[in-house]
N, C-alpha and C positions, 0 to 999 in steps of 0.2 A: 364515390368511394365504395368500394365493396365491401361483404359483408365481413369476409375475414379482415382486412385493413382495421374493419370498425371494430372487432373483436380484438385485434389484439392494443389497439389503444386505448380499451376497456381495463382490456390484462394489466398491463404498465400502470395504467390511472391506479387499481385495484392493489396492485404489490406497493407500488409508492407510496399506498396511504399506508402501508402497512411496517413504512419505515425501507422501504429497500431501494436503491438505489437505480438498479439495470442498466446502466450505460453501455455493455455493450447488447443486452436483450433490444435496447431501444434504436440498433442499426441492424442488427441481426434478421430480428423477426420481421420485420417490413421488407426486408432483401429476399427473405425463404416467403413473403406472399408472393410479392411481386414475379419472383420467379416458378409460383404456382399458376399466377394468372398467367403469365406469359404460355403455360405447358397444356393451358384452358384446364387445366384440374379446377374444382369446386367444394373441396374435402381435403384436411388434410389425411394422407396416409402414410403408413410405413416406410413404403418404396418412394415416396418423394421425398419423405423428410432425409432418408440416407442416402438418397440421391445427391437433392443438395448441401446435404452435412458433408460429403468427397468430393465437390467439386473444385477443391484448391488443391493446388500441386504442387509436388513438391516441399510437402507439408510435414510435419510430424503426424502421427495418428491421432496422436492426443486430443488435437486439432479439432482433427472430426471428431471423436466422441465430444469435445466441449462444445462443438457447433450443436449436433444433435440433442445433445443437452438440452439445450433453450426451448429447440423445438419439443422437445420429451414436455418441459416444464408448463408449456403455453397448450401443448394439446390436452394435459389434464383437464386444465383448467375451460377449453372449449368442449371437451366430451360431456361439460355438464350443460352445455347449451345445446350442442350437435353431439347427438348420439353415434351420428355414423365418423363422426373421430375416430381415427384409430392413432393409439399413446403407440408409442415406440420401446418396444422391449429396453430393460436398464445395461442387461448386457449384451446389446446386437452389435456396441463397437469398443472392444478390449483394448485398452491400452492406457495408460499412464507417464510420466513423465517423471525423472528420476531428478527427486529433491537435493539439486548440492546443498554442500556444506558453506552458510555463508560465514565472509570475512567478519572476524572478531577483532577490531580493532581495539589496544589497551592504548593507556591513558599517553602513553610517548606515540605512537602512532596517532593520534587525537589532534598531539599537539604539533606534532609535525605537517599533518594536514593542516593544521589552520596558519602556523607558521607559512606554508606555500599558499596558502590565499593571498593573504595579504603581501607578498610579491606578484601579483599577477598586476598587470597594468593596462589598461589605465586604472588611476589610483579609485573610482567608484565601481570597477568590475571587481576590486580587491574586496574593497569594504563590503560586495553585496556577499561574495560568496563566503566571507570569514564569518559573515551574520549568519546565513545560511546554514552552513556549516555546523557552525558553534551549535544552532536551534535545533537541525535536528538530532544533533550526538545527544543533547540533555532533556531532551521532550518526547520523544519516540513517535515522533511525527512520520508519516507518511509525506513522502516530497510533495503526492499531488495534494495531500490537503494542505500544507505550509505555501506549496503555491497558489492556491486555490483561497488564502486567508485574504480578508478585506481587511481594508484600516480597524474597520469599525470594531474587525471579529476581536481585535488585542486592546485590552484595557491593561495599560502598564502602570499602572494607578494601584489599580487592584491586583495587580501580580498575575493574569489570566489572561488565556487567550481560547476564543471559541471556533472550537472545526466546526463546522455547521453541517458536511455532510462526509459521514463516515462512510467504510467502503460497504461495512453488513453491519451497521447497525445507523442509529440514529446520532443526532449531532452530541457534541459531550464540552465540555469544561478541561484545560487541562494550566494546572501550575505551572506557574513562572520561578523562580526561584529569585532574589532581588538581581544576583548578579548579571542572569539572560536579563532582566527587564532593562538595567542599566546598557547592556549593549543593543540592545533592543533601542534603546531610546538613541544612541549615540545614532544608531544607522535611520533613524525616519528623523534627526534631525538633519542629516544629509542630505536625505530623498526630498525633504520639502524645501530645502535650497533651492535643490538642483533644479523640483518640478513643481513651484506654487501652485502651480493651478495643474493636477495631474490630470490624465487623459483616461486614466483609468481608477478604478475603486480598488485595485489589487494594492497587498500590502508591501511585495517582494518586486520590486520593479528595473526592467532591463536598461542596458543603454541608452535604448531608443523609444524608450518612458513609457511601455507596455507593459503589462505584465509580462512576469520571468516566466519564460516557456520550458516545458522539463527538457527537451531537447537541447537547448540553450545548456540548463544546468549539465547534465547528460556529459557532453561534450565536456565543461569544463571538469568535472571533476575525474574526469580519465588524465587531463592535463595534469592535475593535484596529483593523482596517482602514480603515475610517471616520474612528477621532479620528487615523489618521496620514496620511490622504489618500495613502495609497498607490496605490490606484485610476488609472490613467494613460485618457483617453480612447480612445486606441489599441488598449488589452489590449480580449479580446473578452469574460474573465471576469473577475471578481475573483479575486484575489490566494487560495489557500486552503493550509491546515495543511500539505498533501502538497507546494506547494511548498516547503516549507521543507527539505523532503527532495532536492530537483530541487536546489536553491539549494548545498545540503552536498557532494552531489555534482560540481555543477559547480566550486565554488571549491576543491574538490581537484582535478580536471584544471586547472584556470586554475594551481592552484600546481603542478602537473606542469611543465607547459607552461613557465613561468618558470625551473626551476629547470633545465631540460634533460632531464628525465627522460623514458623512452622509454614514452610512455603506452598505445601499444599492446601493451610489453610486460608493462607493468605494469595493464592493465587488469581480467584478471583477479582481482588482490586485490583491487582496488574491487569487483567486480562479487560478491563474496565476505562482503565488509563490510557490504555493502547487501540481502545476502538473496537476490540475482537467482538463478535456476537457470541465468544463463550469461551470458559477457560480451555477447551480442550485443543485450541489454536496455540494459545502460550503455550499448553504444555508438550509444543513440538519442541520448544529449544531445549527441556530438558534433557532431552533426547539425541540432540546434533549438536551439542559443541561440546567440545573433549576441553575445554575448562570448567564447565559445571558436570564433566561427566567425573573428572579428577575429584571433584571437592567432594563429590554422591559417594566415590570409592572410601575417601580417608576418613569421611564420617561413615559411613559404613563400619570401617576398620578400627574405628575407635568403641562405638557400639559394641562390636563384638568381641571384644578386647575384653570390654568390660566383664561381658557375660561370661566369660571362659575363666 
């Protein structure tokens, strides 16, 4: 193994303990050695690292500056070992990637989606995705960490269920309410019908008693999408799993908002709930969806009412 390979599974070891995740640093940066050794470079530099941060085609830009990224992030960290490192300027590759506006699903779209779960058939492709479903509109889960749950991680006992590995931060605790735990319970007494002796440790399990692949869900919930015409002309995507995460979140500031409660001070425990390594993530949706941008206007408008 050479000495950058050994370096950067130094790096990885080193950020992981530190709570971080890298999945994709951890195919990335072995692909940008590999194709340093191949080019007999012995240093990372500039002109390789932008080299192969543009090597895909047909790509967004964005692309390559989040390739070069990685490598920007891993050469800090080797210039303290090898001096002859050279970090890659922050802005050698300009571009960005323009944040749609995700789908807001309200509570009649909610139910309409799960309404078309549970007609999909066979009757245990029904059951899995209405559980699905239902878990992440009211938990604000991220699909791959709900797929990514072991039996063990859900104690419906105790009303809780543990992500063990969040995206930027560390694992966390998140509330059941009774009624997820009761349908919660109805679908793993199904699964262990189905699978006494399962084949895998996952919680959310496929037909063919693997765990649920996102691709798998992916797939189906464009089917859900479809038999519920949710699809609006206007939206520039369709409708997907992750907003339903967007959705959970916002209808907890919408019931902030309502109820008087001081959301910026309380932003922080959303942003807590949700996995973020920090509020200033949540408080993107302040800012993107014109139902919490309406309620910011009429309480505005009440305020200043006041004062006039």
């Amino acid at each position: 193994m050479s000495a950058l390979a050994v370096a950067v599974e130094d790096y990885l070891a080193t950020r992981r303990s530190l709570g971080h995740c890298l999945e994709y640093h951890a195919t990335a940066l072995p692909a940008f050695v590999a194709y340093l050794e191949e080019a007999g470079i012995t240093h990372v530099t500039t002109q390789a690292a932008l080299t192969w941060a543009t090597l895909p085609v047909g790509v967004h830009p964005a692309w390559w500056r989040s390739r070069l990224g990685v490598v920007r992030d891993f050469a800090r960290y080797l210039h303290t070992i090898d001096p002859a490192t050279q970090i890659p300027p922050a802005d050698l590759l300009r571009a960005h990637r323009t944040r749609l506006t995700p789908h807001f699903f309200s509570e009649a779209e909610l139910a309409s989606l799960l309404e078309a779960a549970r007609q999909l058939r066979p009757p245990w492709r029904a059951l899995t995705f209405e559980t699905l479903v239902g878990l992440l509109a009211v938990s604000g889960l991220r699909l791959g960490e709900a797929l990514g749950l072991d039996r063990n991680d859900v104690d419906l006992d105790a009303g809780v269920l543990v992500v063990a590995r969040a995206k930027a931060s560390g694992g966390r605790e998140v509330a059941l309410h009774p009624s997820t735990c009761d349908a919660l319970r109805r679908y793993c007494g199904a699964r262990d019908r189905r699978w006494p002796i399962p084949a895998t440790s996952g919680f959310f399990i496929s037909a063919r008693g693997a765990r649920l692949a996102q691709s798998t869900v992916h797939t189906n919930f464009q089917i859900l999408v479809q038999r519920t015409s949710l699809w609006g002309t206007a939206e520039a995507r369709r409708p997907r799993p992750h907003d339903l995460r967007h959705s959970f979140a916002v209808r907890t500031l919408l019931g902030w908002y309502h109820q008087g409660i001081d959301v910026d001070a309380n932003l922080p425990l959303l942003s807590t709930f949700l996995g973020h390594s920090g509020p200033a993530a949540t408080y993107w949706y302040l800012e993107a969806v014109p139902e919490l941008l309406g309620v910011v206007a009429q309480r505005l408008e009440t305020v200043l009412g006041a004062e006039s």
